[in-house]
C-alpha positions in Angstrom: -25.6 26.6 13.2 -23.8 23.1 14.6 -22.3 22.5 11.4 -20.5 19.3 12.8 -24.1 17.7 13.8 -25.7 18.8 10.5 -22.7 17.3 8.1 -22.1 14.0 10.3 -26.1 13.4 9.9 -26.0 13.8 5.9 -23.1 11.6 6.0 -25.1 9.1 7.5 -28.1 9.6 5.2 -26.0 9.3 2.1 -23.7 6.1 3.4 -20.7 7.9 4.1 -19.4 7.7 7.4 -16.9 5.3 6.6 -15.6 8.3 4.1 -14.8 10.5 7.5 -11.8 8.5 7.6 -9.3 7.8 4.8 -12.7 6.9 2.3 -11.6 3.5 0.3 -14.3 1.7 -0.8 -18.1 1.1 -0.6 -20.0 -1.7 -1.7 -22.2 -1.2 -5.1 -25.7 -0.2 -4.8 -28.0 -1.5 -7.8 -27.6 2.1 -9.9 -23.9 1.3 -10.1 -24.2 -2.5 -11.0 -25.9 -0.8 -14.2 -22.9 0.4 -15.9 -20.3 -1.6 -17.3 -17.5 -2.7 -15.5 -14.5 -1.2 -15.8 -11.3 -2.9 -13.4 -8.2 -0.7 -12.8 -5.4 -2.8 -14.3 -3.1 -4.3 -11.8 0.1 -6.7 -12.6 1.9 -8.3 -9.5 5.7 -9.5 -9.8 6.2 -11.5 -5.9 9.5 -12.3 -5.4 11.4 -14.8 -3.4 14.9 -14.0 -2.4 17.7 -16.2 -1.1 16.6 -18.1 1.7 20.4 -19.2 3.5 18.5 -21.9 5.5 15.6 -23.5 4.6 14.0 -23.0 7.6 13.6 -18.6 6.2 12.8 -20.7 2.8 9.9 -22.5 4.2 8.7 -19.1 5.9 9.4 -16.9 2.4 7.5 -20.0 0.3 4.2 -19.7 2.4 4.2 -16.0 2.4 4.2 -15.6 -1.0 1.8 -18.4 -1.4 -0.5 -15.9 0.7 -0.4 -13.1 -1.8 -0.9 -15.6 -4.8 -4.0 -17.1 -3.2 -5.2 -13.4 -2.1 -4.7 -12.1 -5.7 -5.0 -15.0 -8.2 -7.7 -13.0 -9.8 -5.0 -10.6 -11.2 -1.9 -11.3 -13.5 0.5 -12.3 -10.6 3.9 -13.7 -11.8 6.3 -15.5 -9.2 10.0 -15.9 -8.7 11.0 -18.3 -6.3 15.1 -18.5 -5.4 14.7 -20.4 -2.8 15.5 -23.4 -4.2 19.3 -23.3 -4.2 19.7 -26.8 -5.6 17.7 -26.0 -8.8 18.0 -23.5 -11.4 15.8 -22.4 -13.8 18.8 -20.7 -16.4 17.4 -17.1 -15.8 18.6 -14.0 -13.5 16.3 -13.3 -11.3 17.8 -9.8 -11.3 17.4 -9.1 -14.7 13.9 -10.5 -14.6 13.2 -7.9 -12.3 14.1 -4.9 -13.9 12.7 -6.2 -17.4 9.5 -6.7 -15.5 9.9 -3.3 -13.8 10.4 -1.3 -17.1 8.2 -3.0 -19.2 5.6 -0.7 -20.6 2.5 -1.4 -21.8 0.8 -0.3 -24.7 -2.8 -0.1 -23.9 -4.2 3.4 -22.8 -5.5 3.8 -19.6 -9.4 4.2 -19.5 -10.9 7.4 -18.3 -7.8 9.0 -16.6 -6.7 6.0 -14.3 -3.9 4.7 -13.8 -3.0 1.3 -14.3 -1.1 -0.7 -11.0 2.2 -2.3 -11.2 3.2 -4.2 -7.5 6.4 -5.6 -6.6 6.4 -7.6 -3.7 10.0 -8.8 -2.6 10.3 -11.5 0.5 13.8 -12.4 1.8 16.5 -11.0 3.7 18.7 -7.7 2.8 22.3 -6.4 3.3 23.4 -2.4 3.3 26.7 -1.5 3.6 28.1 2.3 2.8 27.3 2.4 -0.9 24.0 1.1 -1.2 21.2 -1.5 0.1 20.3 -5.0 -1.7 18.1 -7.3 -1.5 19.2 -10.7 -1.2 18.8 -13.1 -4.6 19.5 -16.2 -6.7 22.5 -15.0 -8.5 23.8 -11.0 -8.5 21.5 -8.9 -5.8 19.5 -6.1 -6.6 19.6 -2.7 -5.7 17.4 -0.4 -5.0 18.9 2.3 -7.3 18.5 -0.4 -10.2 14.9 -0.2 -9.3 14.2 3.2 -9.3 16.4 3.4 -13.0 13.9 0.5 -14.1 10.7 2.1 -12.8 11.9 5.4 -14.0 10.2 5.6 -17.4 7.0 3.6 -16.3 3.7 5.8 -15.8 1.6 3.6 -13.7 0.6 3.7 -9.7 3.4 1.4 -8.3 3.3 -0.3 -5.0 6.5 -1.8 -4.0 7.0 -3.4 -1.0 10.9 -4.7 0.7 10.5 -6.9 3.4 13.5 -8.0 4.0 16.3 -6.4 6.4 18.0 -3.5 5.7 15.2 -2.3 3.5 15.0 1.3 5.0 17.0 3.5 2.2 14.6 2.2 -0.4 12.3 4.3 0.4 14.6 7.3 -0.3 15.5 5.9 -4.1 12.0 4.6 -4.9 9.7 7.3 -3.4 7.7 9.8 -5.8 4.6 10.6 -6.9 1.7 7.8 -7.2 4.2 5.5 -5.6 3.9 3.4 -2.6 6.9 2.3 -0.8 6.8 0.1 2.2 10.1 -1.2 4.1 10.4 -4.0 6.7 12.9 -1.5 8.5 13.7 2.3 9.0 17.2 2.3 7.9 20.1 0.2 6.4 21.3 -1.0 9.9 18.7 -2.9 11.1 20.3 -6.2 9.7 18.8 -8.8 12.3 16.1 -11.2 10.0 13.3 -9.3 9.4 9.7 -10.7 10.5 7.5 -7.8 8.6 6.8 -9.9 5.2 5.2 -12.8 7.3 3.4 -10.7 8.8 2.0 -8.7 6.0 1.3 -11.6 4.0 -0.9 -12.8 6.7 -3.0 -9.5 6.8 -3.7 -8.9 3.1 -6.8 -10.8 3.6 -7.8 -11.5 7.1 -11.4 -9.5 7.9 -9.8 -8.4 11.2 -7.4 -5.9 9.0 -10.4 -4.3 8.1 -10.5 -1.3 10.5 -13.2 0.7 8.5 -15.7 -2.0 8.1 -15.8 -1.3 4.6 -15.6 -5.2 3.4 -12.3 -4.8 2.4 -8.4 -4.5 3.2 -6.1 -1.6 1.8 -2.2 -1.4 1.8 -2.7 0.9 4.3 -4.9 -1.2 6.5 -2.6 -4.4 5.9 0.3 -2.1 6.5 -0.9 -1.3 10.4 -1.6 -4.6 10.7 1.7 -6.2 10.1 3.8 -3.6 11.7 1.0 -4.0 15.1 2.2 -7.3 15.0 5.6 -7.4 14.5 5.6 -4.9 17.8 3.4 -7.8 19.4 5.7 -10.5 18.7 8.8 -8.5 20.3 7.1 -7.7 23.3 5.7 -11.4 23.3 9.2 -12.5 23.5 10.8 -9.6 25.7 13.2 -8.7 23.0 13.6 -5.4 22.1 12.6 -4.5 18.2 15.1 -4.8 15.4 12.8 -3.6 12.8 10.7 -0.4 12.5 8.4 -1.0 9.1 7.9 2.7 6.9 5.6 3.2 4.5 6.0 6.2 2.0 3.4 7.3 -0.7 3.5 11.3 -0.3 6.8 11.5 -2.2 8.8 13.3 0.4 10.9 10.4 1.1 10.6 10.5 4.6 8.0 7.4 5.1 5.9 7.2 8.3 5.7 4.2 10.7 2.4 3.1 12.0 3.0 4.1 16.0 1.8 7.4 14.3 -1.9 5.8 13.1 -4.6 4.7 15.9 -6.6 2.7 14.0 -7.0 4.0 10.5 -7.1 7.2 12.0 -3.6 9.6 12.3 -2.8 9.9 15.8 0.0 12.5 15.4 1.5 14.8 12.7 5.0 14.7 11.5 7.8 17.1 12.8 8.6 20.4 10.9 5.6 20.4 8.8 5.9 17.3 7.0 3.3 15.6 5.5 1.7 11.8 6.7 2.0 9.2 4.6 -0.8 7.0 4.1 -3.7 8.5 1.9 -2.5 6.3 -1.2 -2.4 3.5 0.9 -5.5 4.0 2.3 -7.2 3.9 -1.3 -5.7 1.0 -2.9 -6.8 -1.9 -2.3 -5.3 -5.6 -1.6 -8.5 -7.5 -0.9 -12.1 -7.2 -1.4 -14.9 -9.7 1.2 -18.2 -7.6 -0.8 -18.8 -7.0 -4.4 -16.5 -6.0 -6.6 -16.4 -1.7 -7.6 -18.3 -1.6 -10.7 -18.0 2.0 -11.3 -17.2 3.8 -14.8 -13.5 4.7 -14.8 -15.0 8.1 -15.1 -16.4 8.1 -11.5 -13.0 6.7 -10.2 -11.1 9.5 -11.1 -13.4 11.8 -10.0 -13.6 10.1 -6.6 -9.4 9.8 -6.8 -9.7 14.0 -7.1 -12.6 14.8 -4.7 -10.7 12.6 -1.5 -7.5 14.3 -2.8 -9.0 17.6 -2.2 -10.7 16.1 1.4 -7.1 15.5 2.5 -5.5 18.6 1.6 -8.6 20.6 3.2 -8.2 18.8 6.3 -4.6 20.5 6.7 -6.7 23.8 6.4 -8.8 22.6 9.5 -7.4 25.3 12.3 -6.7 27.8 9.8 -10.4 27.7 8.3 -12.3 27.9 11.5 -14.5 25.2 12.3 -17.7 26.5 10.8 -16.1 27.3 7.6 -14.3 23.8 7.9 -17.4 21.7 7.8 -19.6 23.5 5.8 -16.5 23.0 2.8 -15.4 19.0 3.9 -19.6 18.9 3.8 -20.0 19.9 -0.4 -17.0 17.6 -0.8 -18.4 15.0 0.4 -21.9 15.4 -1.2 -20.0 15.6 -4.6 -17.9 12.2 -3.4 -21.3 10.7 -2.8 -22.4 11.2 -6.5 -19.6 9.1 -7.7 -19.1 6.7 -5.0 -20.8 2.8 -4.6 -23.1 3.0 -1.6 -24.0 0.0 0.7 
């Protein structure tokens, strides 16, 4: 029997094709708008770093005035050190990790987990003992982070921008974590381009590479690092900056030359894992309906693309009818709990 043909049709029947990829988010059918609404609890702390010239603060200033526009209906908090000449009495540092390891007291609902983003913009400096990035007052290190975030249960996104960014990845990366860096490593210390970038892709439709109405980290992630590429070749310069992004735990981090599309293009050397399921399921900005879902049906859907991923590293092992005919009940279970168009 052609499994392939029969599971790609039912996929089709049921509204899932977008699902054969990294599955993110369908619009809400009229069974779903039923239940109660139930939003996944996401606080954003954007932060502007030193700018040295104001021609970086100008640039730093509209970036994070894309993010603020793109998420202004969540609890978004900024810190702007741009402006050298004016001072507000507080550390921007210790605002940071007071922010970072704040813990909330409200339970999450039905087994999800709330969303804590940091989103730094600004330049960065490494030297042998560690990497910063660059603020009003005392820099902050990455290791400070990780110490901050440490006692925190909650999906965290955080995303360096600056130069110099690459070893946060390996003190920030773990489990429900996304880590994303402007660079690969501490040395690339020429002005990084990658925050513009991303903070121009959050929430422009052509970032959407499913078609699924919406933009995920991961999806904004390709975007700005396909650009940055663009704008060196533009200029005939050769790149200073290689973005990461990490959200397996391994603290490796993958760049996006290994994506076509949304779509892996190539696996990782000695049996590594890709980054870049997380990504793909968390969302930056919505152009449908909002997901109206129970938090129930989340969690389940979190679980059944979980087990999609993991059974797609099975694929040559498994045999190709044995393959489909499993990816196929996962997906019939995902369709139960998923918004369909």
């Amino acid at each position: 029997m052609a499994w392939h043909k029969t599971v790609w049709d039912k996929f089709v029947s049921i509204g899932l094709v977008g699902c054969f990829g990294f599955c993110s988010h369908l619009q809400v059918d009229a069974a779903c708008a039923m239940d109660p609404p139930v939003q996944t609890k996401r606080s954003i702390l954007v932060v502007v770093g030193a700018a040295g010239e104001e021609e970086f603060g100008k640039i730093f200033r509209e970036s994070a005035e894309r993010w603020r526009v793109a998420l202004q209906a969540d609890e978004l908090q900024l810190l702007d050190g741009t402006d050298v000449g004016k001072s507000d009495g507080k550390d921007h540092r210790q605002q940071i990790l007071d922010w970072c390891s704040r813990v909330d007291n409200e339970p999450n609902e039905g087994g999800i987990l709330g969303e804590r983003w940091l989103v730094m913009i600004g330049h960065g400096t490494h030297d042998r003992n560690s990497s910063k990035f660059n603020l009003k007052g005392p820099d902050i290190t990455a290791e400070a982070i990780a110490k901050a975030m440490s006692a925190v249960k909650v999906k965290w996104l955080v995303i360096d921008g600056s130069s110099s960014s690459g070893p946060f990845i390996n003190a920030l990366s773990g489990e429900n974590r996304i880590i994303i860096t402007a660079t690969k490593s501490g040395s690339e210390q020429n002005y990084s381009r990658f925050s513009e970038y991303m903070s121009k892709s959050i929430s422009d439709p052509s970032t959407d590479l499913d078609h699924d109405d919406c933009v995920s980290i991961l999806e904004a992630f390709l975007a700005a690092s396909n650009r940055v590429s663009q704008f060196y070749e533009n200029e005939g310069r050769l790149a200073s900056e290689q973005a990461l992004l990490d959200d397996n735990g391994d603290r490796r981090g993958t760049p996006a030359a290994f994506y076509r599309g949304a779509r892996p293009a190539k696996a990782p050397a000695n049996g590594l894992k890709l980054d870049g399921a997380l990504a793909s399921r968390t969302l930056v900005f919505n152009f449908g309906q909002p997901d109206l879902r129970t938090a129930e049906d989340k969690a389940q859907s979190e679980l059944l693309l979980d087990q999609i991923e993991s059974l797609r590293d099975q694929k040559k092992e498994l045999g190709q009818d044995a393959y489909f005919e499993k990816i196929e009940r996962l997906f019939l279970e995902l369709a139960k709990v998923m918004p369909t168009k």
